[in-house]
MIPATOR-853719 format. One record per residue (C-alpha): residue in three letters; z, y, x; residue number from 1. Coordinates in pm, whole numbers, plus 50000, padded with zeros to 5 digits. Layout:
N
 code     w     v     u pos
  ALA     Z     Y     X NUM
...
END
This chain:
456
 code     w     v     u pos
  UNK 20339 44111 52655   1
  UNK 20241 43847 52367   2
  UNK 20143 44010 52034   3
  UNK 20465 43804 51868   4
  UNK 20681 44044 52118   5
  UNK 20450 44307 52019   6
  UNK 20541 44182 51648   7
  UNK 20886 44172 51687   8
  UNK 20924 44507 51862   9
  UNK 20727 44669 51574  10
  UNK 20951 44552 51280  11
  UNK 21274 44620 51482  12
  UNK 21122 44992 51579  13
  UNK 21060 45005 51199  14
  UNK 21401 44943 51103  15
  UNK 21546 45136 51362  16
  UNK 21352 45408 51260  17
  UNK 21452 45416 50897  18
  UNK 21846 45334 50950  19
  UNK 21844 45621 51195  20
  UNK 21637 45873 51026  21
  UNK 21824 45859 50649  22
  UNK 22221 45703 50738  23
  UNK 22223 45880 51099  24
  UNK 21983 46190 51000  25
  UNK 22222 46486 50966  26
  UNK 22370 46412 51289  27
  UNK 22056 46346 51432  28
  UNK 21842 46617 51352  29
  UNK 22154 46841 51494  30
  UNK 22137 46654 51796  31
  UNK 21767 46671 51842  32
  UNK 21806 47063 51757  33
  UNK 21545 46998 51455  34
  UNK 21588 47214 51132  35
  UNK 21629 46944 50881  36
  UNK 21643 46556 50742  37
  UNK 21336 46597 50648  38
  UNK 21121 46710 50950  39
  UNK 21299 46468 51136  40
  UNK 21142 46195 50940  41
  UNK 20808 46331 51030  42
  UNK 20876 46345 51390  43
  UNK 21025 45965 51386  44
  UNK 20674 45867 51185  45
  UNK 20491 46047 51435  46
  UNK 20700 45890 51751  47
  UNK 20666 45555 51623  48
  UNK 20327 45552 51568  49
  UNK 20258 45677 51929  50
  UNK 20510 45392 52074  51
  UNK 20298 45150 51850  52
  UNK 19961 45275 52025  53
  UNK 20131 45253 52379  54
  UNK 20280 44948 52336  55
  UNK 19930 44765 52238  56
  UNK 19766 44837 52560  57
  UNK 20018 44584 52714  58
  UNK 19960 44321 52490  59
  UNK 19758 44076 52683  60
  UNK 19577 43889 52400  61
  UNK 19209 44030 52273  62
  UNK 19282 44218 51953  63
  UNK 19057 44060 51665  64
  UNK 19044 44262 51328  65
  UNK 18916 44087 51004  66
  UNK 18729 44316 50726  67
  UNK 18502 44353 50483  68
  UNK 18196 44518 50549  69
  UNK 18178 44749 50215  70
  UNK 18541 44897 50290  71
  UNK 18496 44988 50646  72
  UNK 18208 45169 50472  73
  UNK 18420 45292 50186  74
  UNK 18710 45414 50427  75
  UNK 18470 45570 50699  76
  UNK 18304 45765 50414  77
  UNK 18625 45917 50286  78
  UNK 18717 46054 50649  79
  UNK 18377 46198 50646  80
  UNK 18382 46377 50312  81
  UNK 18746 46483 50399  82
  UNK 18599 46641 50758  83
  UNK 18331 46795 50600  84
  UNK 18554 46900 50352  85
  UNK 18808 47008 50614  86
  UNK 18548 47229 50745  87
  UNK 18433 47436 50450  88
  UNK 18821 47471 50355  89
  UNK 19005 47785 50368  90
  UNK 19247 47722 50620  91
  UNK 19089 47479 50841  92
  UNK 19339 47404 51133  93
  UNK 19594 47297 50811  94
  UNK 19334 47106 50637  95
  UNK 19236 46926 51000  96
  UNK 19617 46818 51018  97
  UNK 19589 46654 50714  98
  UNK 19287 46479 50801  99
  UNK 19493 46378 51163 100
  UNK 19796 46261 50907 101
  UNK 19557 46011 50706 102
  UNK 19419 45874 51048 103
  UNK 19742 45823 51206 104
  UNK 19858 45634 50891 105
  UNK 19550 45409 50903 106
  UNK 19674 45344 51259 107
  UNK 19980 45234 51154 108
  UNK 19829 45029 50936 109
  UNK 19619 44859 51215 110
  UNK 19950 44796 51383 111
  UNK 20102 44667 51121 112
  UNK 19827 44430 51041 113
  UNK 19776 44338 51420 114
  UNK 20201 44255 51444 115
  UNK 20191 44072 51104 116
  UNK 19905 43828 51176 117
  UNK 20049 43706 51479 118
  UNK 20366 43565 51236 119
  UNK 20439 43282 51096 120
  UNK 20492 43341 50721 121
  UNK 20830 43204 50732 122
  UNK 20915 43399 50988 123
  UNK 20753 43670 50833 124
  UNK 20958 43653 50517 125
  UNK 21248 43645 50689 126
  UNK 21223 43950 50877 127
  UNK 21119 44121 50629 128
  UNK 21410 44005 50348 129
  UNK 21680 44102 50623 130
  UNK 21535 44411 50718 131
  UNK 21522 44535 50375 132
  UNK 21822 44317 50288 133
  UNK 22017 44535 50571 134
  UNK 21903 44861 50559 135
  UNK 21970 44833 50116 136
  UNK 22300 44738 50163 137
  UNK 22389 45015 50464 138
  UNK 22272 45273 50192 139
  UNK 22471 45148 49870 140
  UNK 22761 45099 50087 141
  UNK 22774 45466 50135 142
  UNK 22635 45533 49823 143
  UNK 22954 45367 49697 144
  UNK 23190 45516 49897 145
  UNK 23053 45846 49812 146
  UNK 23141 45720 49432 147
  UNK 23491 45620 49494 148
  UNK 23516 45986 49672 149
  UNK 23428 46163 49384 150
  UNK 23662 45969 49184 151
  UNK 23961 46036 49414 152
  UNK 23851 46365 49431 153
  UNK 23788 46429 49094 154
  UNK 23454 46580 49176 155
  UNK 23163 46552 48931 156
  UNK 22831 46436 49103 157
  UNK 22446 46550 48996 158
  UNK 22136 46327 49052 159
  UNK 22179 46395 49405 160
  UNK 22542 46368 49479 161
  UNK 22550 45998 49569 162
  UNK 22252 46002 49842 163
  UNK 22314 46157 50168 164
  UNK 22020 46133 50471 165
  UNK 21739 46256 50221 166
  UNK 21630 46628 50176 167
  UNK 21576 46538 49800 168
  UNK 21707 46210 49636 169
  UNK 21296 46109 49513 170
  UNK 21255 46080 49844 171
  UNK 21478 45800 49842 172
  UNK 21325 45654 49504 173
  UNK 20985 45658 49657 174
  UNK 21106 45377 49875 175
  UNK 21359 45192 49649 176
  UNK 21004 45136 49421 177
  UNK 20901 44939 49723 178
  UNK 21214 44796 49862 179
  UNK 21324 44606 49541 180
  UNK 21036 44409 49543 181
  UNK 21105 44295 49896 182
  UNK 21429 44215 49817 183
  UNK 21304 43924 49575 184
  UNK 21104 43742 49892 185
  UNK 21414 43473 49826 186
  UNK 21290 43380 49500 187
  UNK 20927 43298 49613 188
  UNK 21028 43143 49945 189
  UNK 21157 42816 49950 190
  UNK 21396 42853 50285 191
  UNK 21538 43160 50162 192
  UNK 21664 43048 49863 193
  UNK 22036 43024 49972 194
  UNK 22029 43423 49963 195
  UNK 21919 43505 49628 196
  UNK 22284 43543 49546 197
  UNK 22299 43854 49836 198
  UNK 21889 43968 49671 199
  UNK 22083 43995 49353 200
  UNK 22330 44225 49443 201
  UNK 22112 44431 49650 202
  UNK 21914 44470 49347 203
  UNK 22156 44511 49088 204
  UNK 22282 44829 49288 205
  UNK 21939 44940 49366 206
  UNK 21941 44937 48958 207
  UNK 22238 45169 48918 208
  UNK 22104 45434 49179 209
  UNK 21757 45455 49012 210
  UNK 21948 45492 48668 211
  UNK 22196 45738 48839 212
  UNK 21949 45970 49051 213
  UNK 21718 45972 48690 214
  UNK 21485 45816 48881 215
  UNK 21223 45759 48488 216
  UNK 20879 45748 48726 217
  UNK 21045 45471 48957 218
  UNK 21195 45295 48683 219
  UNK 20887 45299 48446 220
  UNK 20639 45181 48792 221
  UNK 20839 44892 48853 222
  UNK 20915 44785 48468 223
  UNK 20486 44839 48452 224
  UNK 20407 44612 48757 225
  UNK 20692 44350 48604 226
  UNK 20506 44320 48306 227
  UNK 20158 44301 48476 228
  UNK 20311 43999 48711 229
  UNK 20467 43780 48410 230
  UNK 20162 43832 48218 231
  UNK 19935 43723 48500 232
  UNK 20185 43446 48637 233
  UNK 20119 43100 48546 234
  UNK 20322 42994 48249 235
  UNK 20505 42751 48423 236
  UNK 20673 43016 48682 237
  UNK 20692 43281 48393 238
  UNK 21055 43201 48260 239
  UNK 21165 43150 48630 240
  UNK 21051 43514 48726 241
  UNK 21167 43639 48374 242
  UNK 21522 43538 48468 243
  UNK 21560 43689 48851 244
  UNK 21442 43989 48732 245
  UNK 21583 44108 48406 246
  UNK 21962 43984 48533 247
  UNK 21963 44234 48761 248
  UNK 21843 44520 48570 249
  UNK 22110 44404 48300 250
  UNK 22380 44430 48531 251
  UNK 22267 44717 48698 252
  UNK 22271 44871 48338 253
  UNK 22613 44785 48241 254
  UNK 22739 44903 48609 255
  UNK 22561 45231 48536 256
  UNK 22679 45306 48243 257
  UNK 23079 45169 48338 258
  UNK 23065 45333 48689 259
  UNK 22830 45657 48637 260
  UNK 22854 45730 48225 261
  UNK 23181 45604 48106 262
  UNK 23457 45649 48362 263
  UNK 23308 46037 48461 264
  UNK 23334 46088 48122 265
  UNK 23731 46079 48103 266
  UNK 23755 46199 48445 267
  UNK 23528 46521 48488 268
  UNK 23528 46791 48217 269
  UNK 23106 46845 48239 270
  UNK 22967 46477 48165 271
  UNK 22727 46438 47886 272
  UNK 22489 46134 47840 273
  UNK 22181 46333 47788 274
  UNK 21855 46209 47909 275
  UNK 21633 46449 48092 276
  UNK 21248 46433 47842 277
  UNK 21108 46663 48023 278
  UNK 20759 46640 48271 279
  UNK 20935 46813 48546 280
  UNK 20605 47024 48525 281
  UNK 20337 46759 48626 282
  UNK 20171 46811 48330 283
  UNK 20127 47179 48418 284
  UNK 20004 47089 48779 285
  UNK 19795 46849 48681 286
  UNK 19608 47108 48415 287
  UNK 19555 47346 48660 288
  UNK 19355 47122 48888 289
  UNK 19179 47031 48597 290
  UNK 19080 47398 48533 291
  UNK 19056 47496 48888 292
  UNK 18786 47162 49034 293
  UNK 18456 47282 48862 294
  UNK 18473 47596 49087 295
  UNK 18431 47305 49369 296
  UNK 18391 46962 49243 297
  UNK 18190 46809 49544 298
  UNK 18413 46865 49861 299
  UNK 18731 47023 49662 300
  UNK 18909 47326 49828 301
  UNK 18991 47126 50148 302
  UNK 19269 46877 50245 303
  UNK 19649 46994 50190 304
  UNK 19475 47302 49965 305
  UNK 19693 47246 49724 306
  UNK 19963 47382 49977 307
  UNK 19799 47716 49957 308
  UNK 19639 47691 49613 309
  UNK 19693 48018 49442 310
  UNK 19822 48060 49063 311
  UNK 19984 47699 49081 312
  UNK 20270 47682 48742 313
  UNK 20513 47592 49050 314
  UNK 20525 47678 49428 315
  UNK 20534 47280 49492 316
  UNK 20338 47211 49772 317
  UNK 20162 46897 49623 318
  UNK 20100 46790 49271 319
  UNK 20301 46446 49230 320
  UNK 20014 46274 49188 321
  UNK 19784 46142 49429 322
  UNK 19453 46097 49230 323
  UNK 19478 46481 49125 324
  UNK 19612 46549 49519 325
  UNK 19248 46367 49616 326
  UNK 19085 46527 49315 327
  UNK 19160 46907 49432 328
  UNK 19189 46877 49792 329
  UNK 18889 46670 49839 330
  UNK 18655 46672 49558 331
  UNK 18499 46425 49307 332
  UNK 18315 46172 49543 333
  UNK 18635 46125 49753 334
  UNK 18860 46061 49436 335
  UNK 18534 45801 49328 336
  UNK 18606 45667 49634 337
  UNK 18960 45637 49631 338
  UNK 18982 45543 49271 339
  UNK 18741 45261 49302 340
  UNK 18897 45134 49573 341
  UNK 19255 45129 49374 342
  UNK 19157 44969 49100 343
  UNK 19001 44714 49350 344
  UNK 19298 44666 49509 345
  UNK 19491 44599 49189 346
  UNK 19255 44434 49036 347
  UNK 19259 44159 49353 348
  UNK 19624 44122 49354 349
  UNK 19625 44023 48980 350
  UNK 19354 43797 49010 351
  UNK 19583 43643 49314 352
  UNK 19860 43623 49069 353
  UNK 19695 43493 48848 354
  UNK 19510 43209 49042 355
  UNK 19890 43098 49225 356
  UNK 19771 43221 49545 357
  UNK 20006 43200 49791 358
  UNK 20325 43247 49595 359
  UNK 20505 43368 49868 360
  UNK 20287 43706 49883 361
  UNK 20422 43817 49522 362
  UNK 20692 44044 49623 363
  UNK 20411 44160 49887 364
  UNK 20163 44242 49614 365
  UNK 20487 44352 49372 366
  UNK 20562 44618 49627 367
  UNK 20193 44779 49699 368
  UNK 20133 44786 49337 369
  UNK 20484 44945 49206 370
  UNK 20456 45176 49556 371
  UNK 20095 45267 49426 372
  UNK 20199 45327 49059 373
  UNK 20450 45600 49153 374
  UNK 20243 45745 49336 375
  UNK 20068 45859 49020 376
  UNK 20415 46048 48956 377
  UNK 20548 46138 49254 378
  UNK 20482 46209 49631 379
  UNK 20469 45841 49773 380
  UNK 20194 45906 50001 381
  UNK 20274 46201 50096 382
  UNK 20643 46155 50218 383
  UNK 20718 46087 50600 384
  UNK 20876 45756 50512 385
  UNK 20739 45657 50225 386
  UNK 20379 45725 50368 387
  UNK 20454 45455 50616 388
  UNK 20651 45177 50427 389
  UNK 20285 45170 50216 390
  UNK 20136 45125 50536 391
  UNK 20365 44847 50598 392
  UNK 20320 44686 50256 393
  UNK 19933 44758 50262 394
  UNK 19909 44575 50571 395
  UNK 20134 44274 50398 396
  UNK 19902 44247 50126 397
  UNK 19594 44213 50347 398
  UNK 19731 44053 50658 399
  UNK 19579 43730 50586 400
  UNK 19216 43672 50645 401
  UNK 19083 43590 50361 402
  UNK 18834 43281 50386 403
  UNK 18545 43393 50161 404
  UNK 18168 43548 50292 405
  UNK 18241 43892 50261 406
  UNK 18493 43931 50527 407
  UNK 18356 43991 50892 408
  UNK 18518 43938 51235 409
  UNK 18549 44221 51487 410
  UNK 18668 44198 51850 411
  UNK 18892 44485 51990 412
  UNK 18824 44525 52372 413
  UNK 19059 44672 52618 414
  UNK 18875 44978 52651 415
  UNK 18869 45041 52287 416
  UNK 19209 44990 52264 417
  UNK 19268 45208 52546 418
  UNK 19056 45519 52386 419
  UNK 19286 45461 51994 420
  UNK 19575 45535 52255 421
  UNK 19427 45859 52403 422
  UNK 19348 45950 52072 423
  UNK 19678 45881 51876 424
  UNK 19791 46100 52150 425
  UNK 19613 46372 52120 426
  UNK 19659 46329 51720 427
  UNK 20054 46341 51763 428
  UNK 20042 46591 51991 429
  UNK 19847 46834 51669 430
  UNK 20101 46759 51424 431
  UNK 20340 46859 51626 432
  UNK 20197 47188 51710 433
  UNK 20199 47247 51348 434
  UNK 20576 47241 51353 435
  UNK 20760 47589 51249 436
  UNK 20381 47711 51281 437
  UNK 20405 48108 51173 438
  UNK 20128 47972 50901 439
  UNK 20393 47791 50661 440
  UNK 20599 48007 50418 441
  UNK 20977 48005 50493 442
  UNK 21027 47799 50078 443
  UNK 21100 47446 50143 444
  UNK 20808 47269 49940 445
  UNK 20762 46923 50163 446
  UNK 20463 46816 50256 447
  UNK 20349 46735 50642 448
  UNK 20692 46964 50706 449
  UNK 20973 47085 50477 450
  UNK 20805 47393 50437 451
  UNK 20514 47320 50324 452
  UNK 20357 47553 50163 453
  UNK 20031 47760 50385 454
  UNK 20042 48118 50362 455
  UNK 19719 48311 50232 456
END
C-alpha cells in the first residue's frame, strides 16, 4: 500500500465515521446493542484509530516525522506529569484511561499528519471542502426537514429540537466551530472557486443552527478568530475576506429570525424572543477549581478528577473549559505547559496570517484557532468527535514542514511502527473495558462515556 492510498483511506474512514455515527447513530447504536449516540461515538473514535494503526504497517514507504525539538520535549513532559499525576490520583485505573485517551488522540494526530503530507495541497483542499461540504449539507437537510415537520405539525421546537444523532445539541456546535471554517477553503483556493456559491449556503445555514440551538460560546469563538484574521490579513485581502464572511452571517440572521423567531411566533402559542444571559454555571465551576487547586497545585487531583470531584455547584462531569480541566486534573506545571504551548500555537498562526503565508492554510489555521477558543467554553476536547476533528485540524495546521533550523527530521522504522500498533491495541482494548464499568454513576454527565461521572 502507498501512503496516498493510506491517505485516501483515512479521510474516507473519517467521513464515514462521522456521517454514520450522528445521521445513522440511533439506528446504529440499536443495531450494535450499545446504550446510546453518544458511546457510540466513542467506540467509532476508538475503532478508527485502531484501523488507522493497522493499516500503517502495510504502507510500504519509511514513515519520516518532522518536529521541533522543544515540543517533543514539551509534549513528552506533559504525559509524564499526567502519569505521575495519574498515579498519586484517587481513582487511578480512571485517571490511567484518561491518560490512554490523550495518547490515542496524539496517535491520531500522527496519522493524520502522516496521510496529509503525502497530498498534494490541491488535492488536499479538495477533499477536505467536499467532505465537510457533504457531511454539512446531509445534516441541514434534515435539520430542515425536521423544521418543515414542526411546522406541519404545529409542534414548537427547543434548542435541541432541530438536531437529531447528538446526545446534546453542543455536541454538534463543538464541530460546526470547526466545520465553517472549512467550508471557506473555496475562497482561499484558486480551483475551487466555482463552489463558493454551494460554501455560501452551507454556511449561511450553519448560521441559522448556531443562532437556533443558542449556540453564544460558538458564535462569540468564531466572531473572535474573524476579527483576529482581518486584523492580521494584509490590507489588500481584508475587504475580500470582509465580504465572504459577513454575507453569510447576514443571511443566516435574517433566515433565523424569518424561519425560527417570526413564523413560530404566529404558529406556536409558547414563542418568546428572549435571549438566554446566563453562564450556564461555568462561572461557578470554574470558582471552585479555583478554591479547590492550592490543596494540590503541583500534580492536581489526577486526570478525569473532576469526574469524581466532590462539592462541584453541578454534577457535570467536566468543567467546560479546558485550561481549568488541565488546571484541576493535572496541576499547575501541566497547565504552564499547556498554556504556553497555546498561546504558541496562536501566536504562530497569526504571525502566518500576517506574513501571507500560504493563503490557502487560512481556513486551516481559522478552524484550530475558533476549535481552540471554544474550548475555553465548552467540552471541545473532551467530546468523542470533536476530540478528533482537532486532531484532524491540528495535524492541517502543522502538516507542512516548516523550512526553518528548529525543526528536526526523524525516521519511523518498521519495527517502531509495528510496536505503536501493539500498543494502540492494547490502549483500545482499556477504554473499552471501561465501558458500563460498575465505577461510573448511572447520571449521564459525558465524558470518556455518557456517564461520566466516577463514583467515590
Amino acid at each position: 500500500m502507498t501512503v496516498r492510498v493510506y491517505a485516501l483511506g483515512v479521510l474516507v474512514g473519517l467521513l464515514a465515521i462521522f456521517v454514520s455515527g450522528t445521521l445513522f447513530s440511533y439506528d446504529l447504536y440499536f443495531l450494535l446493542g450499545l446504550g446510546n449516540e453518544y458511546d457510540l461515538k466513542r467506540f467509532f473514535v476508538v475503532g478508527f484509530i485502531w484501523l488507522c494503526s493497522l493499516a500503517l504497517c502495510f504502507v510500504k514507504q519509511e514513515q519520516n516525522v518532522y518536529g521541533s525539538y522543544l515540543v517533543i520535549v514539551g509534549v513528552a513532559f506533559f504525559v509524564l506529569l499526567s502519569l505521575v499525576s495519574a498515579f498519586f490520583s484517587k481513582h487511578q485505573f480512571w485517571a490511567f484511561v484518561d491518560v490512554v485517551n490523550i495518547f490515542m488522540l496524539m496517535m491520531a494526530v500522527y496519522f493524520f499528519v502522516v496521510s496529509l503530507r503525502s497530498l498534494h495541497e490541491k488535492a488536499l483542499c479538495a477533499m477536505l471542502f467536499f467532505c465537510a461540504l457533504f457531511f454539512s449539507l446531509l445534516t441541514l437537510f434534515k435539520y430542515s426537514l425536521f423544521l418543515i415537520f414542526s411546522y406541519v405539525d404545529i409542534n414548537s421546537f427547543d434548542i435541541h429540537g432541530l438536531i437529531s444523532g447528538y446526545t446534546n445539541v453542543r455536541l454538534f456546535n463543538q464541530l460546526q466551530v470547526m466545520i465553517v471554517p472549512l467550508l471557506y477553503i473555496p475562497v482561499c483556493c484558486k480551483d475551487l472557486r466555482k463552489f463558493k456559491g454551494l460554501s455560501a449556503v452551507a454556511v449561511t445555514l450553519h448560521w441559522v443552527a448556531l443562532f437556533q440551538s443558542e449556540a453564544r460560546g460558538a458564535v462569540l469563538s468564531l466572531s473572535l478568530v474573524f476579527i483576529l484574521f482581518f486584523f492580521n490579513l494584509e490590507r489588500g485581502k481584508r475587504v475580500g475576506f470582509l465580504n465572504e464572511v459577513l454575507r453569510p452571517l447576514a443571511f443566516g440572521i435574517l433566515l433565523w429570525l424569518l424561519f425560527i423567531k417570526i413564523i413560530p411566533y404566529y404558529l406556536f402559542d409558547n414563542v418568546t424572543f428572549q435571549l438566554r444571559t446566563t453562564s450556564s454555571g461555568r462561572l461557578d465551576f470554574w470558582l471552585f477549581i479555583l478554591k479547590a487547586i492550592p490543596d494540590s497545585p503541583w500534580l492536581g487531583f489526577g486526570p478525569m478528577s473532576f469526574s469524581w470531584a466532590e462539592g462541584k455547584p453541578l454534577p457535570h462531569a467536566h468543567p467546560h473549559n479546558i485550561t481549568m480541566q488541565v488546571l484541576y486534573e493535572n496541576g499547575v506545571l501541566a497547565c504552564l505547559i499547556f498554556v504556553v504551548s497555546a498561546l504558541h500555537v496562536v501566536f504562530k498562526v497569526l504571525k502566518s496570517v500576517g506574513a501571507n503565508e500560504s493563503f490557502s492554510k487560512f481556513p486551516f489555521y481559522f478552524s484550530l484557532l475558533s476549535g481552540l477558543c471554544y474550548s475555553q467554553l465548552s467540552g471541545v476536547l473532551v467530546m468523542p468527535f470533536s476530540q478528533l476533528l482537532f486532531s484532524l485540524v491540528l495535524a492541517l495546521s502543522i502538516s507542512s514542514p516548516q523550512k526553518n533550523n528548529c525543526v528536526d527530521y526523524y525516521r519511523i522504522k518498521r519495527w517502531i511502527i509495528i510496536m505503536q500498533f501493539l500498543v494502540v491495541t492494547f490502549f483500545s482494548v482499556v477504554m473499552f473495558i471501561s465501558y458500563n464499568h460498575e465505577g461510573l454513576s448511572a447520571a449521564f454527565f459525558p465524558r470518556i462515556w455518557l456517564r461520566g461521572n466516577v463514583i467515590n
